[in-house]
C-alpha positions as CSV (number, residue, x, y, z in Angstrom):
1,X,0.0,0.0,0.0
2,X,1.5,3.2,-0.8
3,X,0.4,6.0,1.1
4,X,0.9,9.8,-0.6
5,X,0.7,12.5,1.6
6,X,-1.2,15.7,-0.4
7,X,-0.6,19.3,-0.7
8,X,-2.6,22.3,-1.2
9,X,-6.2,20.5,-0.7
10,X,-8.9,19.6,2.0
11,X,-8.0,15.8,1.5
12,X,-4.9,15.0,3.8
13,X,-4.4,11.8,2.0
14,X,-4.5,8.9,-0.5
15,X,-3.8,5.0,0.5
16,X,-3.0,3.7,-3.2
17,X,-2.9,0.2,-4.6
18,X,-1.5,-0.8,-8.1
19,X,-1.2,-4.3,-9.6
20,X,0.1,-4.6,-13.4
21,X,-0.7,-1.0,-14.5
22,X,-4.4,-1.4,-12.7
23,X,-5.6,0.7,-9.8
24,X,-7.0,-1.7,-7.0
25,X,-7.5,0.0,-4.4
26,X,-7.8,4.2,-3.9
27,X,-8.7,5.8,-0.8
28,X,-8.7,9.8,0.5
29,X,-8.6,10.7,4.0
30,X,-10.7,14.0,4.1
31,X,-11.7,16.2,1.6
32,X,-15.1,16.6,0.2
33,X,-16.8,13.0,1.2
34,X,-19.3,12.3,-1.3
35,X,-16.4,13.7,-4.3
36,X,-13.4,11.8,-3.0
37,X,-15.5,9.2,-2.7
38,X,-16.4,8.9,-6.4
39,X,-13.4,10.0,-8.0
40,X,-11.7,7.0,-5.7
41,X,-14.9,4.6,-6.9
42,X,-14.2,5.9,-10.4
43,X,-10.2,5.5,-10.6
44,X,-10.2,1.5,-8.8
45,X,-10.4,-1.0,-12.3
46,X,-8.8,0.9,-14.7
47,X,-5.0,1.8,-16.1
48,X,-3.5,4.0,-13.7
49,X,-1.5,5.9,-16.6
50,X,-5.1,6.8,-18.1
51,X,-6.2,7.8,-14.7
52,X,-3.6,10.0,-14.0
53,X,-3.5,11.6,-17.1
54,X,-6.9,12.3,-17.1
55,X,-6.8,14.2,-14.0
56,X,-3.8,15.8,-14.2
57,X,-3.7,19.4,-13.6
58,X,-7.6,20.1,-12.5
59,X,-7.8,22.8,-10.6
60,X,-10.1,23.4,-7.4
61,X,-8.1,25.6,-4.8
62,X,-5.6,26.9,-6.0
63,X,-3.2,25.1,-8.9
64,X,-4.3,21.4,-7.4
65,X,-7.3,19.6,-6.6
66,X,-8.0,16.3,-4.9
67,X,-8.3,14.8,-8.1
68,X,-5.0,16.3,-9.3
69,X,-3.3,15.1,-5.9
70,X,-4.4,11.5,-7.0
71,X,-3.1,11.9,-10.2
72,X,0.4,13.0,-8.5
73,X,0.0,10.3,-6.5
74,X,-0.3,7.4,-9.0
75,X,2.7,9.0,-10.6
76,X,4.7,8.8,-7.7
77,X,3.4,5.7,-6.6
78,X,6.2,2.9,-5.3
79,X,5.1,-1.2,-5.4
């Protein structure tokens, strides 16, 4: 489990899972419930490059969002 610590949002956190290019698992700690929530809901089954790529660069506060923070996060993500 990889745990990336965020900056510049209301979410704190992101425990991140990865297995052969494929998000498994995605989880925020804070932030907006119900948004974090989907976004994670959204991200778990599919390619992480796709995923980050995707949400690359949205902005909410800011230069970053939570979704941006996730898509940081898969790109610095360690197995």
């Amino acid at each position: 489990m990889y745990h990336y610590q965020c900056k510049g949002t209301c979410s704190t956190s992101i425990d991140l899972e990865i297995q052969d290019g494929i998000i498994t698992y995605c989880k925020f700690t804070n932030g907006c419930k119900g948004n974090t929530q989907g976004v994670a809901a959204l991200a778990i089954g599919r390619k992480a490059d796709e995923v980050a790529a995707m949400l690359q660069g949205i902005p909410c506060r800011g230069n970053t969002s939570c979704p941006d923070q996730l898509s940081r996060a898969i790109r610095t993500y360690h197995d």
